[in-house]
MILOTOR-467896 format. One record per residue (C-alpha): residue in three letters; x, y, z. Coordinates in steps of 0.5 Angstrom, whole numbers, plus 500, padded with zeros to 3 digits. Layout:
<rs>
AlaXYZ
...
</rs>
This chain:
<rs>
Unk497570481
Unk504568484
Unk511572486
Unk517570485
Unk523574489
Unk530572485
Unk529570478
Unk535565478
Unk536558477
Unk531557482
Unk526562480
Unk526561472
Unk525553474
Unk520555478
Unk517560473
Unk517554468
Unk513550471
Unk508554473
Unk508557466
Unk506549463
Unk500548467
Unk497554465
Unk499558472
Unk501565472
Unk506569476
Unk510574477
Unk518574476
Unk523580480
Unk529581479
Unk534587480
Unk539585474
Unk536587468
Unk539583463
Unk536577467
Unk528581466
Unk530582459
Unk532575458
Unk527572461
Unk522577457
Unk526575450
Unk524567452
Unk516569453
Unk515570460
Unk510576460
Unk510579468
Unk517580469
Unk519586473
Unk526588475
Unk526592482
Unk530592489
Unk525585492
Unk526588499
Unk523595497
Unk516596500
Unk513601494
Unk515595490
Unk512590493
Unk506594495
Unk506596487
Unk505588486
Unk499587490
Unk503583494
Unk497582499
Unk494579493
Unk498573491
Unk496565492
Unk503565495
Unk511568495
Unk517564493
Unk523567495
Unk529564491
Unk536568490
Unk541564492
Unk543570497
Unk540568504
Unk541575509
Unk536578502
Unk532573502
Unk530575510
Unk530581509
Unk525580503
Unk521575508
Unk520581513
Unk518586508
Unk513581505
Unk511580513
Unk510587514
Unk506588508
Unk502582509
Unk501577515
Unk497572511
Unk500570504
Unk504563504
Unk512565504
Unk516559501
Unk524562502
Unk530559500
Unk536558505
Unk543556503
Unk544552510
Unk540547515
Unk543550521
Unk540557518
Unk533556523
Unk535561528
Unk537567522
Unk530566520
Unk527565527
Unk521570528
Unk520572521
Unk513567520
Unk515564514
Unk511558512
Unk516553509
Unk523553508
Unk527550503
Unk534547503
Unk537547497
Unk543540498
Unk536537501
Unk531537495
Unk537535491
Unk539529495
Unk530528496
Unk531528488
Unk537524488
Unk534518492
Unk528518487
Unk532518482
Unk535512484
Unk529508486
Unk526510480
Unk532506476
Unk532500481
Unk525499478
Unk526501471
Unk533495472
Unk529490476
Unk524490471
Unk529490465
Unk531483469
Unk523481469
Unk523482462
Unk529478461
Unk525472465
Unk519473462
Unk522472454
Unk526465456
Unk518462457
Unk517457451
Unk510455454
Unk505459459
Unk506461465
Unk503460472
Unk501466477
Unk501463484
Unk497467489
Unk497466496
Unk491461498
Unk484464498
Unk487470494
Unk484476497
Unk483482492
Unk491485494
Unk493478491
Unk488478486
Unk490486483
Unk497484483
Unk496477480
Unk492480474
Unk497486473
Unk503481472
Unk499478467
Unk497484464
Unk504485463
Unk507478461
Unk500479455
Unk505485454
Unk511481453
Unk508477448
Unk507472452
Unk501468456
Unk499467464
Unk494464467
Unk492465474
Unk491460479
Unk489460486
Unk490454492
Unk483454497
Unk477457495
Unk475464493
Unk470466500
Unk469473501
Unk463476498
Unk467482496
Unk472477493
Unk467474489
Unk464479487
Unk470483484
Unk471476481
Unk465476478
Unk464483476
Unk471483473
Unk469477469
Unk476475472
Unk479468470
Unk482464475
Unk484456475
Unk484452482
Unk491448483
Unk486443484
Unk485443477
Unk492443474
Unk495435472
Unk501439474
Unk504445475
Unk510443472
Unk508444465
Unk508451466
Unk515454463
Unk515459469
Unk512460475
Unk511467478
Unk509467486
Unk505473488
Unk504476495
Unk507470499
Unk515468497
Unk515461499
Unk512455496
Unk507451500
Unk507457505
Unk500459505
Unk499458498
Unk499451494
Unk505451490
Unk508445492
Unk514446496
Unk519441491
Unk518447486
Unk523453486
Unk520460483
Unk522464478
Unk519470480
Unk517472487
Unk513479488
Unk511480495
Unk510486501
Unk510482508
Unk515481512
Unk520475510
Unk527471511
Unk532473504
Unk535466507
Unk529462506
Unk527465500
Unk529463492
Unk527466485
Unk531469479
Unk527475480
Unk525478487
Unk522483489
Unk519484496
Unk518490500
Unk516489507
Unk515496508
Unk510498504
Unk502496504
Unk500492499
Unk503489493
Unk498493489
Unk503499490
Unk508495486
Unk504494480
Unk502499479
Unk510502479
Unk511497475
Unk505499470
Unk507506471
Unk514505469
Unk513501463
Unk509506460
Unk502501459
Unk495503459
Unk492502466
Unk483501465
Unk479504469
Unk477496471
Unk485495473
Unk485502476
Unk479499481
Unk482493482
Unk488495485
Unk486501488
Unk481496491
Unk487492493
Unk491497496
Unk485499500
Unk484493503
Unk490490504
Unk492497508
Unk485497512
Unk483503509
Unk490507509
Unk489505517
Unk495500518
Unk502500514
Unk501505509
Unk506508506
Unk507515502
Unk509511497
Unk502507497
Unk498513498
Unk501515491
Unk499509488
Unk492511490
Unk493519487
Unk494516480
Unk490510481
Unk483514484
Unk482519477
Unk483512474
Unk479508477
Unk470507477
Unk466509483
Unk462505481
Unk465499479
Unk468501487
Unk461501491
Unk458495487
Unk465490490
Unk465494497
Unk457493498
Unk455485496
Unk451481499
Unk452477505
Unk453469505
Unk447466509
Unk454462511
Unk458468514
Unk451470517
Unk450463521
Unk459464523
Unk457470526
Unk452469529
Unk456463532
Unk462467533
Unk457473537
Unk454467541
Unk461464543
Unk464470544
Unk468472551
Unk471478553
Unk477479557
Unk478487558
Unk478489551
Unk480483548
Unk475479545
Unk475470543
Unk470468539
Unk469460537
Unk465459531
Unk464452531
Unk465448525
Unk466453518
Unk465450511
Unk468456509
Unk475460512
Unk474466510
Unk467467514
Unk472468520
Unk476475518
Unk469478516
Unk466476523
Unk473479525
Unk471486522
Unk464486525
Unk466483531
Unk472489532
Unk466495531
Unk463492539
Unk464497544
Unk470496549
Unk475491544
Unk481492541
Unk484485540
Unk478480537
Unk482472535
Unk476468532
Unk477461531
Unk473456527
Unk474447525
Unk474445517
Unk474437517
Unk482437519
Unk485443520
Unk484450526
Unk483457522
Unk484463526
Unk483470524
Unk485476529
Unk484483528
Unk488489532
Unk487497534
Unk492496540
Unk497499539
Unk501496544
Unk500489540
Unk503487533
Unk498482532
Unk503479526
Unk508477531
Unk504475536
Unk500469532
Unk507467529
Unk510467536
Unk503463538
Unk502458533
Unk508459528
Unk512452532
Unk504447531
Unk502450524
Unk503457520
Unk501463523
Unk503470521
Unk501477518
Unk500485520
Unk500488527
Unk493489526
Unk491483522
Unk494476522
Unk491469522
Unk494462523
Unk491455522
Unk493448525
Unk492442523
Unk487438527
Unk491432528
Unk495436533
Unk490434538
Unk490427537
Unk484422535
Unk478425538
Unk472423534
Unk467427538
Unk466433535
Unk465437542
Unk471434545
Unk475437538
Unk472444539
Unk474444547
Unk481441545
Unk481447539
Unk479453545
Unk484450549
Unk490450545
Unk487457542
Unk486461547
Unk491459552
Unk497459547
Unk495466545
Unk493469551
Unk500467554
Unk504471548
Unk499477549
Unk500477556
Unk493476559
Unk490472564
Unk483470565
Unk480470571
Unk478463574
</rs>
């Protein structure tokens, strides 16, 4: 049973709340037309008495309760009521209401678990408020958009999509569906990550390659999901401008362009914002789209490890009951390629450590996305902090890098390293680039591809990172 001392606006509300979920508690008060009016409203343990009276609370079993809230408005009896449960009891929870931020030292030494400051809860409850009618606006304006489409429209997501990408691409077309209208997905590279294709696969998920579309143009509008500028790590041409761009990583509001943008670079993925989205527009959330986005936020947030937010750690309370552990397990735990096997044991066998950074050459890759996970594996050795592993496709230098050192952010780092020769970018502990081959020149012999390729690597980054290497 709880105890709430002072049974005003505070304490009634307080009451309220715990009577709906199906929580008792006691309520007292010294007025007795308040008590009586509270038992006329089906309040059943309402006591009025002096709350600063021992016999009183000893009477209550004080000693006994889950917790104390102290809610009058008076802050000189609201302490002495606290000491008096003190004396009482030195191990019941007491919530106690101050009336002033600057009261901490009238309430020194009194023991009290939490304090409540009235003007900061309204105004905590003020943003949220606000926050909450920003979205339900920006998602009046997304309607809006999404009504205009007289033909389909493309969901455009970042080149081999990871599972943020792919959780937040079928949240938007589960809401255009919603809308009335129809969505398809599409997908620039290839989809390579054994976890990726098995959620693919499991998910019965449709995807269409750009490669397989005449022309992008014939879609009615076109919707970019975690990037925010065409042909940016991603396959929509550059000479298209996006109706609509939903994204969390960092960007320049200069460069970017759309009807409806909504990127938010402080959260962790782009999942959090779908499900707000889905959430705030009152649509059913299955427990195959609950796995999906929760898989999302997982990932893309390195387990809850890097950039996580509380907002993204709410997403995962409402997701989670939702979601399959099953479902979960199967995506998380798939077979590993014999490609990502051979990559990384070309990477074990060509890596080198500088301190606690490891590089790591992988030869000539057929598949990208066999370089992020040698990355994972590799970051689990012993002594390293910092792994950049880099791989050859027939024309182009991919980089993965993973990051534990806080004195490095790897997204700015890469950026810095090779965002002037090709794209580069991403988290401060996980980020990749890729460059084109011809930036070093015409060679036809593929051992002299892989010497000129670790060179302009390595050397660029250790430069930005600050390391030599010993000769």
């Amino acid at each position: 049973m709880y105890i709430i001392l002072g049974s005003g606006r505070a304490g009634y509300h307080a009451a309220r709340h715990f009577k709906d979920i199906g929580k008792g508690c006691t309520l007292v008060d010294i007025n007795p037309e308040r008590t009586e009016s509270l038992k006329e409203m089906g309040f059943e343990n309402v006591v009025e008495g002096d709350i600063t009276s021992e016999d009183l609370l000893r009477r209550l079993n004080i000693e006994q309760a889950k917790g104390v809230a102290i809610l009058t408005i008076d802050m000189e009896l609201n302490i002495r009521a606290a000491r008096k449960v003190r004396e009482i009891s030195g191990e019941v929870p007491i919530i106690l209401r101050a009336g002033r931020q600057d009261a901490s030292e009238e309430i020194k030494g009194l023991e009290v678990d939490e304090i409540i400051y009235p003007a900061s809860a309204v105004a905590e409850k003020a943003v949220q408020s606000l926050e909450r009618l920003e979205v339900k606006k920006n998602l009046k304006r997304l309607r809006s958009i999404v009504k205009e489409a007289k033909k389909n429209i493309a969901i455009v997501v970042q080149d081999n999509p990871d599972p943020d990408a792919i959780a937040s691409a079928m949240s938007l077309k589960r809401i255009i569906e919603k809308m009335g209208k129809v969505a398809d997905i599409i997908y620039g590279g290839k989809i390579g990550y054994e976890e990726n294709k098995a959620l693919i696969n499991l998910l019965e998920i449709d995807t269409v390659p750009i490669s397989k579309i005449k022309d992008i143009k014939s879609y009615s509008k076109v919707a970019l999901i975690e990037a925010s500028l065409p042909g940016e790590n991603n396959s929509l041409p550059e000479d298209i401008r996006p109706d609509i761009i939903i994204d969390h990583h960092p960007y320049d509001p200069a460069k970017v362009s759309a009807d409806y943008i909504d990127i938010r670079p402080e959260l962790g993925a782009t999942s959090t914002i779908m499900t707000e989205y889905l959430t705030e527009l009152g649509l059913e959330v299955s427990e195959e789209l609950a796995t999906l986005l929760l898989y999302g936020i997982k990932t893309d947030t390195g387990c809850f490890t890097r950039g996580t937010k509380p907002k993204d750690l709410q997403a995962v309370a409402l997701l989670y009951p939702r979601a399959s552990q099953e479902l979960l397990t199967k995506i998380e735990t798939p077979l590993m390629s014999s490609e990502t096997l051979d990559v990384l044991g070309e990477a074990i066998k060509n890596r080198r450590a500088i301190g606690s950074l490891l590089l790591a050459n992988a030869g000539f890759i057929r598949d990208r996305d066999t370089l992020p996970q040698a990355a994972d594996h590799l970051l689990k050795l012993e002594g390293v902090a910092t792994v950049l592993v880099y791989g050859l496709t027939k024309d182009v230098v991919h980089v993965s890098a993973r990051n534990r050192d806080i004195r490095i952010n790897l997204g700015e780092a890469m950026e810095i390293a090779f965002g002037d020769i090709g794209e580069a970018g991403g988290h401060p502990t996980a980020a990749a680039a890729k460059i084109k081959l011809g930036l070093f020149g015409d060679a036809k012999d593929k051992g002299l591809l892989l010497k000129l390729a670790e060179e302009a690597v390595t050397d660029r980054f250790l430069k930005v990172v600050g390391v030599e290497e010993k000769k």
